[in-house]
MDTraj code that builds the backbone (N, CA, C; nanometers):
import mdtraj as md
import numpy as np

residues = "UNK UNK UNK UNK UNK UNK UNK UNK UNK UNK UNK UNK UNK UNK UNK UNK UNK UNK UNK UNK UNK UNK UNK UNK UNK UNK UNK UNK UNK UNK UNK UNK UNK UNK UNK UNK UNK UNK UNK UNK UNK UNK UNK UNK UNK UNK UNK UNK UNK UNK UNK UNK UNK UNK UNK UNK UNK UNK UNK UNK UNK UNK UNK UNK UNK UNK UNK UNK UNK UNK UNK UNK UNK UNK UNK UNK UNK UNK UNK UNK UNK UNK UNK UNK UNK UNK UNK UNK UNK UNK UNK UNK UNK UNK UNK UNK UNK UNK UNK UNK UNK UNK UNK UNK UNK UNK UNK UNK UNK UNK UNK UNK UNK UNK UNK UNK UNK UNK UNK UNK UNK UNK UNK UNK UNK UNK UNK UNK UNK UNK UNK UNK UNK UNK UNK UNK UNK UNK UNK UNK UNK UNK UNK UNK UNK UNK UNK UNK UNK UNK UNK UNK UNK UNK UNK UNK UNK UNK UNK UNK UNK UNK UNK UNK UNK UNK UNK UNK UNK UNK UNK UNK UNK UNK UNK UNK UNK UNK UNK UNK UNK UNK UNK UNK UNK UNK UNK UNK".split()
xyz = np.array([
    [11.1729, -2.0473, 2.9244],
    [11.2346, -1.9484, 3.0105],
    [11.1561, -1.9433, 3.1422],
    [11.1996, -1.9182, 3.2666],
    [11.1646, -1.9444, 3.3924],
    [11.1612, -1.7919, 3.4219],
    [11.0047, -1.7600, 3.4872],
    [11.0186, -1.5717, 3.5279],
    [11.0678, -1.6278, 3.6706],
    [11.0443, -1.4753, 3.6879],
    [11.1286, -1.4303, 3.8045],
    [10.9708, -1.4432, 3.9203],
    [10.9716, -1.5611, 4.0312],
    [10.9072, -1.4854, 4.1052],
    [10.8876, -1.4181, 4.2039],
    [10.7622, -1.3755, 4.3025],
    [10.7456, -1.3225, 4.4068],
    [10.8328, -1.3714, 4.4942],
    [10.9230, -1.2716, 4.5679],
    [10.9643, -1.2608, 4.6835],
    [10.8864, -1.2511, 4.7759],
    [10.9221, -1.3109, 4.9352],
    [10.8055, -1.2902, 5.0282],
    [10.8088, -1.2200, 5.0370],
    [10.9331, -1.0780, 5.0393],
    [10.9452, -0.9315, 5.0545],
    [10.8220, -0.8324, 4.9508],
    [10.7778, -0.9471, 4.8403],
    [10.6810, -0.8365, 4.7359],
    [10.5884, -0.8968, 4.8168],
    [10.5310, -1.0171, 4.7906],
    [10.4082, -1.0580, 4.8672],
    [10.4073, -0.9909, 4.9763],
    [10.4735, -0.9740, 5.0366],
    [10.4171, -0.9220, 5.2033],
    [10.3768, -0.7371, 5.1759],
    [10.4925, -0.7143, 5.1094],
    [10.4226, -0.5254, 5.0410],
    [10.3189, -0.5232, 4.9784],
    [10.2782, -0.6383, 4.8907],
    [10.1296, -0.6253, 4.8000],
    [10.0175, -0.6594, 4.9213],
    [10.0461, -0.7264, 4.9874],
    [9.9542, -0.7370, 5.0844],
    [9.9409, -0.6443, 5.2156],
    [10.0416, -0.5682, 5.2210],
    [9.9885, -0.4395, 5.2618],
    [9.9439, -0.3116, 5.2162],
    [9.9597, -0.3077, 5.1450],
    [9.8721, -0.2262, 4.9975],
    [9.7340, -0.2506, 4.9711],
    [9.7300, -0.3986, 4.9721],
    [9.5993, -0.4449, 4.9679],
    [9.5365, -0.3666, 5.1196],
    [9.5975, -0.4432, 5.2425],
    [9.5548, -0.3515, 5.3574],
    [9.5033, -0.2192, 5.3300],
    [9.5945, -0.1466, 5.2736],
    [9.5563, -0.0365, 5.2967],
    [9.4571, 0.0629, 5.2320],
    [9.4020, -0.0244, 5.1163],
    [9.3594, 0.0046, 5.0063],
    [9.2128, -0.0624, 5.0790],
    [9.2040, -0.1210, 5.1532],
    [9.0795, -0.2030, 5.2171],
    [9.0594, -0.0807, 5.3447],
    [9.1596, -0.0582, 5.4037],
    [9.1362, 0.0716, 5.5006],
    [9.0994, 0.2052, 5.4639],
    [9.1225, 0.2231, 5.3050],
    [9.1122, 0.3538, 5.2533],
    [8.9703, 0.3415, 5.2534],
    [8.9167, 0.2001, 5.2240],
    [8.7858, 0.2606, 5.1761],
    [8.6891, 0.2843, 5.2969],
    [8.7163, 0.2913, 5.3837],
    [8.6489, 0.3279, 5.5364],
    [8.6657, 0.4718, 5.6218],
    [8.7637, 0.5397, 5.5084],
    [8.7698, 0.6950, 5.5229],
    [8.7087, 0.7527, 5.4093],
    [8.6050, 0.7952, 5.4552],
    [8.5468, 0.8668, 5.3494],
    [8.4742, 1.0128, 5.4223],
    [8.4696, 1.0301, 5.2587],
    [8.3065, 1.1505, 5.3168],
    [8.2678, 1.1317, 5.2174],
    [8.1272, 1.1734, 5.2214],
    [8.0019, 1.1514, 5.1825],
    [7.9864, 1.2545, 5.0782],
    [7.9399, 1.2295, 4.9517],
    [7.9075, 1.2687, 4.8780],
    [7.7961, 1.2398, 4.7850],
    [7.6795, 1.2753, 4.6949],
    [7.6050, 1.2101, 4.6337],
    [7.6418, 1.1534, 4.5456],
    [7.5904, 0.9744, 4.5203],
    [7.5909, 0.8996, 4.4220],
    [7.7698, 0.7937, 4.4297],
    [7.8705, 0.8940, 4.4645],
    [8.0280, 0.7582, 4.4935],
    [8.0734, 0.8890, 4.5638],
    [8.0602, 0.7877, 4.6921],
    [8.1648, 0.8547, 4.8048],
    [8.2833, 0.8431, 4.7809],
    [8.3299, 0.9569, 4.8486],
    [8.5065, 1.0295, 4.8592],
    [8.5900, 0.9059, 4.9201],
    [8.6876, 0.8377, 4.8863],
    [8.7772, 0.7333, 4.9856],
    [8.8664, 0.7974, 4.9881],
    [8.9890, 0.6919, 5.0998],
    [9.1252, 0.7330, 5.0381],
    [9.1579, 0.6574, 4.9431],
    [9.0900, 0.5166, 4.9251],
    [9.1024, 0.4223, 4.8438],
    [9.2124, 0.4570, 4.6918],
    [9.2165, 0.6129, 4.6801],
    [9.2874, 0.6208, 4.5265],
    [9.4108, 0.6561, 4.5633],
    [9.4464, 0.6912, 4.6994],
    [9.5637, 0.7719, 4.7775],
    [9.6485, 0.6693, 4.7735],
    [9.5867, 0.5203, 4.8198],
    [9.6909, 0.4129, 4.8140],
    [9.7166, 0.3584, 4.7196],
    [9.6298, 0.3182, 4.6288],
    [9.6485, 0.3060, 4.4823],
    [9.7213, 0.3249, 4.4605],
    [9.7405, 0.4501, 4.4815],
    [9.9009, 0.5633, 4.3517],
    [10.0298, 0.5051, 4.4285],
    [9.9671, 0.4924, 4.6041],
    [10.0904, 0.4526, 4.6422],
    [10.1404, 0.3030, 4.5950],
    [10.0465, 0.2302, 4.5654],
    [10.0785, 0.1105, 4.5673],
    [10.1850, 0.1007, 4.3911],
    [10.1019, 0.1741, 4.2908],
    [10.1915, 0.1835, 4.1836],
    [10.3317, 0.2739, 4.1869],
    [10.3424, 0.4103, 4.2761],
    [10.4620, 0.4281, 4.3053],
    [10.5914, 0.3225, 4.3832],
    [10.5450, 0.2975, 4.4812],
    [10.6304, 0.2468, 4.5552],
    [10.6410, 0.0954, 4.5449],
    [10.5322, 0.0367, 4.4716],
    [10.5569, -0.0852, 4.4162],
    [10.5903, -0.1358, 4.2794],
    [10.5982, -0.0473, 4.1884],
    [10.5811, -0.0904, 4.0365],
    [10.4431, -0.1012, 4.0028],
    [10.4114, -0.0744, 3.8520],
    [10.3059, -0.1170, 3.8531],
    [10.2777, -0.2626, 3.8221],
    [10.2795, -0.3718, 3.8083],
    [10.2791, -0.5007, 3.8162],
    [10.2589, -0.5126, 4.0089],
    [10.3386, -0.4981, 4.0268],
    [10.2972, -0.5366, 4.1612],
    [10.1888, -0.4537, 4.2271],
    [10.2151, -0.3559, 4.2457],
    [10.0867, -0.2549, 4.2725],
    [9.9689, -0.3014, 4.2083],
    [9.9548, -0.3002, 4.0935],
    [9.7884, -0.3495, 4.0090],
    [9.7492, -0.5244, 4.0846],
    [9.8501, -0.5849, 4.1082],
    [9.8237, -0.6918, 4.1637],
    [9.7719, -0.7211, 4.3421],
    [9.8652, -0.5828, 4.3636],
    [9.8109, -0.5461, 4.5350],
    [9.6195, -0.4813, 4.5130],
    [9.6217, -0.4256, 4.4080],
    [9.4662, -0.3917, 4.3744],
    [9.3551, -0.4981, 4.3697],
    [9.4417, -0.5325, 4.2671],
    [9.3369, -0.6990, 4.1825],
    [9.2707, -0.8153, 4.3214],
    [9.3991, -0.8245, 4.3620],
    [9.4344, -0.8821, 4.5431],
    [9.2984, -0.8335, 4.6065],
    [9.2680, -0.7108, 4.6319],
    [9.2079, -0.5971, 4.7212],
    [9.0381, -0.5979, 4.6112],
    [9.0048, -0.6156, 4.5020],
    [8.8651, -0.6491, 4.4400],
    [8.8381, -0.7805, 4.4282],
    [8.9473, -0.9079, 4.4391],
    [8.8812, -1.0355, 4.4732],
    [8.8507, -1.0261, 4.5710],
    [8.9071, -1.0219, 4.6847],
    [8.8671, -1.0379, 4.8174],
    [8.7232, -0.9630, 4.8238],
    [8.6964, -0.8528, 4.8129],
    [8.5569, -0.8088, 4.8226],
    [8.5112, -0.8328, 4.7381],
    [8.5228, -0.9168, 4.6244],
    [8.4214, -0.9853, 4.5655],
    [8.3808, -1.0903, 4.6080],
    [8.4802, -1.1937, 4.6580],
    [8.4245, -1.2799, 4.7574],
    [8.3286, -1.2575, 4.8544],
    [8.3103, -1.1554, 4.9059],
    [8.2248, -1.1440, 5.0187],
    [8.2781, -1.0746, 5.1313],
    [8.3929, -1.0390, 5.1460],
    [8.4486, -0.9591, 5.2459],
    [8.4054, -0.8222, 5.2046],
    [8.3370, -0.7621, 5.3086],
    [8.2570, -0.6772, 5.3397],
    [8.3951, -0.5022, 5.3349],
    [8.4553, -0.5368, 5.2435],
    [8.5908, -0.3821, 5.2087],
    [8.5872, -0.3254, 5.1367],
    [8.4598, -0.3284, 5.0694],
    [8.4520, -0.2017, 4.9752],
    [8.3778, -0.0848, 5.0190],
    [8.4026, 0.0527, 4.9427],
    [8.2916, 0.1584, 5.0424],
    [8.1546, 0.1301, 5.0703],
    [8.1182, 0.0471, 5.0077],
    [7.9742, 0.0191, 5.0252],
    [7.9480, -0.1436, 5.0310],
    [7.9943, -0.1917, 5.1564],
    [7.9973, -0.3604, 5.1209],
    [8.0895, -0.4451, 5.0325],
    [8.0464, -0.5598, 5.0018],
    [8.1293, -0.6304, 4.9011],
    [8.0149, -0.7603, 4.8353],
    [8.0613, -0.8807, 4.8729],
    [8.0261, -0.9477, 4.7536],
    [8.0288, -0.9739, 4.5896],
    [7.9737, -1.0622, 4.5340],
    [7.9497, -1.0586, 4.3825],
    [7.8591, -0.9947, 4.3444],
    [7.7929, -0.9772, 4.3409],
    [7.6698, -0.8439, 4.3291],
    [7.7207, -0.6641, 4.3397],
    [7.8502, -0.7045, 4.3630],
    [7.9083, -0.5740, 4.3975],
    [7.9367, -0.5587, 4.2437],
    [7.9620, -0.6146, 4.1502],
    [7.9782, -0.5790, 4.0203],
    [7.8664, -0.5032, 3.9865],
    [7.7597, -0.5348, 4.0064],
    [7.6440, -0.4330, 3.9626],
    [7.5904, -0.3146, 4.0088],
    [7.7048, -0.2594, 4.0850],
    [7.6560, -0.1504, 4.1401],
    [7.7552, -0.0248, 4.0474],
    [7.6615, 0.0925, 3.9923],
    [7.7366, 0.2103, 3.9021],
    [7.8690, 0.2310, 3.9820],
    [7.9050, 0.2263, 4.0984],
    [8.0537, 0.2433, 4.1177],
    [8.1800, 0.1422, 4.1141],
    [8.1144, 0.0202, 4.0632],
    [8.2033, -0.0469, 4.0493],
    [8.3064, -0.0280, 3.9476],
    [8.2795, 0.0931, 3.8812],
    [8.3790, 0.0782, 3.7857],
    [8.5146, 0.1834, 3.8528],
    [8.5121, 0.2414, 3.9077],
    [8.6155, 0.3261, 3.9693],
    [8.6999, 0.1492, 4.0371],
    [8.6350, 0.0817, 4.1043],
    [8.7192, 0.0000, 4.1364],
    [8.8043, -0.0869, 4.0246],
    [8.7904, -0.1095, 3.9229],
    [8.8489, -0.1216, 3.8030],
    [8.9097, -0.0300, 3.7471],
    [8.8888, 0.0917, 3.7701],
    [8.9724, 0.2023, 3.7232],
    [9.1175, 0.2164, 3.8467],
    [9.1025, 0.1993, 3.9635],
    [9.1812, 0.1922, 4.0683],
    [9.3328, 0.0695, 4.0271],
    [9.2438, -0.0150, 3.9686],
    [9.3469, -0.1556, 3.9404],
    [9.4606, -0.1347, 3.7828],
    [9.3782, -0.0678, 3.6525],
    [9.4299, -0.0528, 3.5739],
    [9.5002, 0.1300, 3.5703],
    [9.4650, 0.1989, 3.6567],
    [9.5432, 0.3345, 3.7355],
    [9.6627, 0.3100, 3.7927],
    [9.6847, 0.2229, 3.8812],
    [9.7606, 0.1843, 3.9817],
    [9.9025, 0.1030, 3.8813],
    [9.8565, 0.0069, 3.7392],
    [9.9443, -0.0679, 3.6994],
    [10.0236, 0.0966, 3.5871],
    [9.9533, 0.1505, 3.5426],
    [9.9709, 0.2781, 3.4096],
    [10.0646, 0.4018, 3.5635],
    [10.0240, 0.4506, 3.6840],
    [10.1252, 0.5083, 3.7203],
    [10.2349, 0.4381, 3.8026],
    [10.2224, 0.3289, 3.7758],
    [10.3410, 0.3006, 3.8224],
    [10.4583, 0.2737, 3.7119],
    [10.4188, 0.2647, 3.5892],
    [10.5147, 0.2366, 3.4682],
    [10.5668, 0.3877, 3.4121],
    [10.4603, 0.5108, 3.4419],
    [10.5224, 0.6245, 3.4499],
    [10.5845, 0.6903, 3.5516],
    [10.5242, 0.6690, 3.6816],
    [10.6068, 0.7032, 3.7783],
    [10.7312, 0.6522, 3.8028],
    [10.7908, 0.5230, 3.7884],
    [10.9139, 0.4668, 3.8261],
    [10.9911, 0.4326, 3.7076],
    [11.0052, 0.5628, 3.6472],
    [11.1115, 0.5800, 3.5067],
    [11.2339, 0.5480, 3.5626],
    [11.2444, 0.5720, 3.6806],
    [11.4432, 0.5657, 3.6911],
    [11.4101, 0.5289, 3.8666],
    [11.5497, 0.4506, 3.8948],
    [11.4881, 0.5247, 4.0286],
    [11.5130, 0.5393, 4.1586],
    [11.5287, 0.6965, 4.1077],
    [11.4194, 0.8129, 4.2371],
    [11.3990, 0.8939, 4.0969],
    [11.3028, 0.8908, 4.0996],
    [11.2227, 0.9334, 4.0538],
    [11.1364, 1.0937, 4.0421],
    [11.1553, 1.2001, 3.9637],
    [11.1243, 1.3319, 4.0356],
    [10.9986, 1.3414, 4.1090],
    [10.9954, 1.4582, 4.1271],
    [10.8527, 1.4708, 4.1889],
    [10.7631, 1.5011, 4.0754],
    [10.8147, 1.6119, 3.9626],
    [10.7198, 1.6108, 3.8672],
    [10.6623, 1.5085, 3.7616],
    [10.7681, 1.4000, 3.7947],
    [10.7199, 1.2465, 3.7128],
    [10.6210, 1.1982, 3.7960],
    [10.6446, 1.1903, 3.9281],
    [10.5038, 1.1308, 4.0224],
    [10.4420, 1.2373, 4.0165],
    [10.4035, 1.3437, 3.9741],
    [10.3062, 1.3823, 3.9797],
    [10.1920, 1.4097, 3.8363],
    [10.2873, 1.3869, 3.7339],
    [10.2125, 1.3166, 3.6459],
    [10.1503, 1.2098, 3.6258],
    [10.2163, 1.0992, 3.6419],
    [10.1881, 0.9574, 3.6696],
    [10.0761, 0.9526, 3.7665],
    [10.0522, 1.0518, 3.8731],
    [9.9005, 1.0636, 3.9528],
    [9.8256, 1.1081, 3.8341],
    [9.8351, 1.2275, 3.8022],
    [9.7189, 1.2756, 3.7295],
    [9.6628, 1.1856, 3.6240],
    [9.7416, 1.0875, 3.5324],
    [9.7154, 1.0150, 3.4489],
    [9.6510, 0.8995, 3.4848],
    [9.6997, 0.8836, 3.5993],
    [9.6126, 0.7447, 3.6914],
    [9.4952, 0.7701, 3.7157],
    [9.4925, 0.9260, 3.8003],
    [9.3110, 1.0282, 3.8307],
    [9.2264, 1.0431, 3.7113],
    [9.3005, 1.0478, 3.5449],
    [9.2445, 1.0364, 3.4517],
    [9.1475, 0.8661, 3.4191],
    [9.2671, 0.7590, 3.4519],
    [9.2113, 0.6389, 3.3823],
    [9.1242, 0.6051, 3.4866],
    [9.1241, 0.6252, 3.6443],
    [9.0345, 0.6004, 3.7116],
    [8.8614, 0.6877, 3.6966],
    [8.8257, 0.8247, 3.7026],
    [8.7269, 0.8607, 3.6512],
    [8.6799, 0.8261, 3.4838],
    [8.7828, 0.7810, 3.4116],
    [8.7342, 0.7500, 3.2694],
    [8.6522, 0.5939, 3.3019],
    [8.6877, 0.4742, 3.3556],
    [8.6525, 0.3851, 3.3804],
    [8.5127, 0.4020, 3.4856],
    [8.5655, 0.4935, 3.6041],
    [8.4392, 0.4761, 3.7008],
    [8.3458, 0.5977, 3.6307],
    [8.3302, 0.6898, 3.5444],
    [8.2016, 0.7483, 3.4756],
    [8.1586, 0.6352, 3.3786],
    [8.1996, 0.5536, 3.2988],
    [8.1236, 0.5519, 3.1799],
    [8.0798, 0.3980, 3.2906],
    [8.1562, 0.3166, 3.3280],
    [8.0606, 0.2030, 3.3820],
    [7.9570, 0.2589, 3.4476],
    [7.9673, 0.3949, 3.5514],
    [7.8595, 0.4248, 3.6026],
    [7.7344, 0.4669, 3.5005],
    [7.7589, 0.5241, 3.3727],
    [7.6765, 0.5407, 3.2893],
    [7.6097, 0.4145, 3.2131],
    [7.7162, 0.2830, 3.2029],
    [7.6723, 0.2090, 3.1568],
    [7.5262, 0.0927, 3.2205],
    [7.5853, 0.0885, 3.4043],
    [7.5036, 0.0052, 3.4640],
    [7.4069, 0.0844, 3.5244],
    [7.3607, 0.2232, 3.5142],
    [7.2445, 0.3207, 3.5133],
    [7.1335, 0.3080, 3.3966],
    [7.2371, 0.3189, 3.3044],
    [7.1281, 0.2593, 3.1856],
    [7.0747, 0.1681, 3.1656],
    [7.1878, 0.0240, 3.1126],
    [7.1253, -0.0776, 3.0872],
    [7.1133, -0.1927, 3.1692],
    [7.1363, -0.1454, 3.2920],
    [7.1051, -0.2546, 3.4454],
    [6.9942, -0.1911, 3.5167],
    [7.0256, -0.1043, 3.5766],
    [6.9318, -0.0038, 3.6601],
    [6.8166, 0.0147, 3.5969],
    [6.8099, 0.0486, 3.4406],
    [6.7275, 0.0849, 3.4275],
    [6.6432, 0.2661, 3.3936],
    [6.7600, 0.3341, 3.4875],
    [6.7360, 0.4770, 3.5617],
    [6.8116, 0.5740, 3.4664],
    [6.8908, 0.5196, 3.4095],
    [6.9616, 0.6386, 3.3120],
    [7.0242, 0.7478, 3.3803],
    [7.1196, 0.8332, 3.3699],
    [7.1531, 0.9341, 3.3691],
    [7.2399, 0.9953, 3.2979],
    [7.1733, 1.1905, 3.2759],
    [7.2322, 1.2570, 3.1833],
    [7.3369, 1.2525, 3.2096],
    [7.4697, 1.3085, 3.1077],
    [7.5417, 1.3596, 3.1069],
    [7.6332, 1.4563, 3.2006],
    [7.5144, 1.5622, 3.2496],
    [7.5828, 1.6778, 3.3011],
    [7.5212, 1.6297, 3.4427],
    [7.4195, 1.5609, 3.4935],
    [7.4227, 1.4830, 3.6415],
    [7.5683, 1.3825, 3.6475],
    [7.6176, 1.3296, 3.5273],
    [7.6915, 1.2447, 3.5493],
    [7.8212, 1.2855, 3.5799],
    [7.8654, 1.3843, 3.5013],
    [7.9307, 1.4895, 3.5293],
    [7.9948, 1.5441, 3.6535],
    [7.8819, 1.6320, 3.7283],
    [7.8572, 1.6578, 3.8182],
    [7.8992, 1.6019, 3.9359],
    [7.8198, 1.4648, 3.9485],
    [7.8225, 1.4404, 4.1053],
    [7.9266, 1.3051, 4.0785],
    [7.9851, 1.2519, 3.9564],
    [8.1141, 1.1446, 3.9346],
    [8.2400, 1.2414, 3.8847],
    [8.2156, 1.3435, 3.8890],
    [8.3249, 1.3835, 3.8918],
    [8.3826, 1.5331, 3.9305],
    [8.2693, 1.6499, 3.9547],
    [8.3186, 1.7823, 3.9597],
    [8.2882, 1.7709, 4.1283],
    [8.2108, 1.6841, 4.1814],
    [8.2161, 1.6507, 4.3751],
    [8.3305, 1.6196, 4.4068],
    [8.3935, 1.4938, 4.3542],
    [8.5225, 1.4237, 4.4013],
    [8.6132, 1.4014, 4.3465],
    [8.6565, 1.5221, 4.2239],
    [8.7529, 1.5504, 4.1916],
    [8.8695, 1.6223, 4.2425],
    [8.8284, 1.7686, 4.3206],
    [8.8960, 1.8554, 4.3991],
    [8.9667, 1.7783, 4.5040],
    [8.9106, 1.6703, 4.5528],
    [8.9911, 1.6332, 4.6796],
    [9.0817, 1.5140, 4.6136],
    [9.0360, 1.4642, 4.5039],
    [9.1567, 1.3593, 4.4266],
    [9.2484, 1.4447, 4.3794],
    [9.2965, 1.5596, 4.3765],
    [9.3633, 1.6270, 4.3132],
    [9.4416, 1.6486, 4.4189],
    [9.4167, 1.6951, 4.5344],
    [9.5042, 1.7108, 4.6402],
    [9.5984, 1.5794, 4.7296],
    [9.4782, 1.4364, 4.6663],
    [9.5146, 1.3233, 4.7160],
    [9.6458, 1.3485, 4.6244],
    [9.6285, 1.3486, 4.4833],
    [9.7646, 1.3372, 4.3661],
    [9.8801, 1.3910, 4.3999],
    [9.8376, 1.5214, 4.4835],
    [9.9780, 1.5753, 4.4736],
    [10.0475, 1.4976, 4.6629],
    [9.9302, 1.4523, 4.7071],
    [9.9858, 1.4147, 4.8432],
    [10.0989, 1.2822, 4.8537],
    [10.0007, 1.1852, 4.7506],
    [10.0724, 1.0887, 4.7101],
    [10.1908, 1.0598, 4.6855],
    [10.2245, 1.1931, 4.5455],
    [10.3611, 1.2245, 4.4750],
    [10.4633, 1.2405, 4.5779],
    [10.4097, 1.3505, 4.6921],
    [10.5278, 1.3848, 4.8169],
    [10.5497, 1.2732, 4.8868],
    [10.4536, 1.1809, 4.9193],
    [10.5111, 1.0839, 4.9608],
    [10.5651, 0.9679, 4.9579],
    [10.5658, 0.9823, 4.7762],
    [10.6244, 0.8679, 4.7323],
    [10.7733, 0.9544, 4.7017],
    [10.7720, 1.0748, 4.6789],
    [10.9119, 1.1279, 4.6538],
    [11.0485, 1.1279, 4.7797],
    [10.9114, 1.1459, 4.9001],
    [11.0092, 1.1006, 5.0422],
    [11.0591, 0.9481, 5.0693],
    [10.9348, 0.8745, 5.0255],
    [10.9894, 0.7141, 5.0484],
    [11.0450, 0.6232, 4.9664],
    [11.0730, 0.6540, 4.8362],
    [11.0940, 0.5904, 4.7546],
    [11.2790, 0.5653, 4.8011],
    [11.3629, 0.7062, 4.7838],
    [11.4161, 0.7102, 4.8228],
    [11.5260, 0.6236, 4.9868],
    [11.4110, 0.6091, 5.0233],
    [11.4195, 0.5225, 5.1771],
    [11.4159, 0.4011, 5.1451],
    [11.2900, 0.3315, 5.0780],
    [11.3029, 0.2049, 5.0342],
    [11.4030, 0.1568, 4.9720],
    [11.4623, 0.2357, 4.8757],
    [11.6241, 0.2191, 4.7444],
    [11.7029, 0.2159, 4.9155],
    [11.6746, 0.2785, 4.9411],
    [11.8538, 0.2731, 5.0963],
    [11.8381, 0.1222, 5.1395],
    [11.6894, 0.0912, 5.1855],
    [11.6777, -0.0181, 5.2751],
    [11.6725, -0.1490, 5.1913],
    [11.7350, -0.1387, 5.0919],
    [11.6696, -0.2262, 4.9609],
    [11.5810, -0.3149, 5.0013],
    [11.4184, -0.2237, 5.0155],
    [11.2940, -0.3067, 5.0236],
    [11.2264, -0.2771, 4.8769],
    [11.3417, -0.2127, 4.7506],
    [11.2656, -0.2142, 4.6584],
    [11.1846, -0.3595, 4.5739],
    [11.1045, -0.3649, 4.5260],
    [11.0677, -0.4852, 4.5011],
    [11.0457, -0.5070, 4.3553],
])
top = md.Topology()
chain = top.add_chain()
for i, resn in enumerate(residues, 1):
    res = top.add_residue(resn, chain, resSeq=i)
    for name in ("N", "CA", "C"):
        top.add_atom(name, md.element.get_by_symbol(name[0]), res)
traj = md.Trajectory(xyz[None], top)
């Protein structure tokens, strides 16, 4: 059996996703231990408005490249970028992005209260992935360990409040464009 493949119309959307997901990570603020991006804002967008298959692939797209050495992640890039405690949010971003987009794009247009679940569940698999790798390469890389309630704390009760507002920002604007894309059939 022969799949179906990429249209230049998906390639060219995954690769602006990727864009933008490389631009997110250059808005930040500062927080101790993993700075604030928008990096998760596009994410969601990339699994709303792309599917998740394509979206997780506009991600995957967006952590080779800065693993190669392109300097787009919040803190640099390279291969060595695997060993840093936040690398796991960037793995949580890729397998987030493929999980809300298979809940978000049940039908579609899609409500708002489906995208806005499909965020929260994505905000779930992304801090589940980026705490425990951060716990994992603190311990047995670093060396440095950290408790629980530091881990807590500054991976997730700092830069949670503003992912929460990213979730619901996302949802509105995937509930405005989704819609637009189905008119312009740039769905992909």
């Amino acid at each position: 059996m022969i799949k179906k493949q990429f249209s230049i119309k998906s390639m060219i959307l995954c690769a602006i996703f990727t864009s933008l997901t490389a631009i997110g990570a250059f808005i930040r603020i500062p927080v101790p231990m993993v700075p604030f991006t928008l990096q998760f804002l596009f994410t969601m967008l990339a699994g709303l408005l792309l599917g998740g298959k394509r979206g997780s692939i506009s991600v995957l797209l967006y952590i080779i490249l800065g693993l190669l050495g392109l300097p787009i992640f919040a803190e640099g890039g390279g291969l060595a970028y695997i060993l840093k405690p936040s690398f796991g949010y960037l793995i949580g971003f890729c397998v987030s992005t493929l999980v809300i987009g298979k809940v978000g794009r049940d039908s579609p247009i899609p409500s708002f209260k489906r995208l806005l679940i499909a965020n929260f569940i994505g905000l779930f698999i992304v801090y589940l992935f980026g705490m425990a790798y951060y716990w994992l390469i603190s311990t047995f890389y670093l060396g440095t360990g950290i408790g629980l309630w530091p881990l807590f704390l500054y991976c997730f009760l700092l830069a949670v409040p503003g992912d929460i507002v990213l979730c619901i920002l996302a949802a509105i604007l995937a509930k405005r464009l989704i819609p637009v894309l189905h008119n312009l059939k740039l769905e992909v």
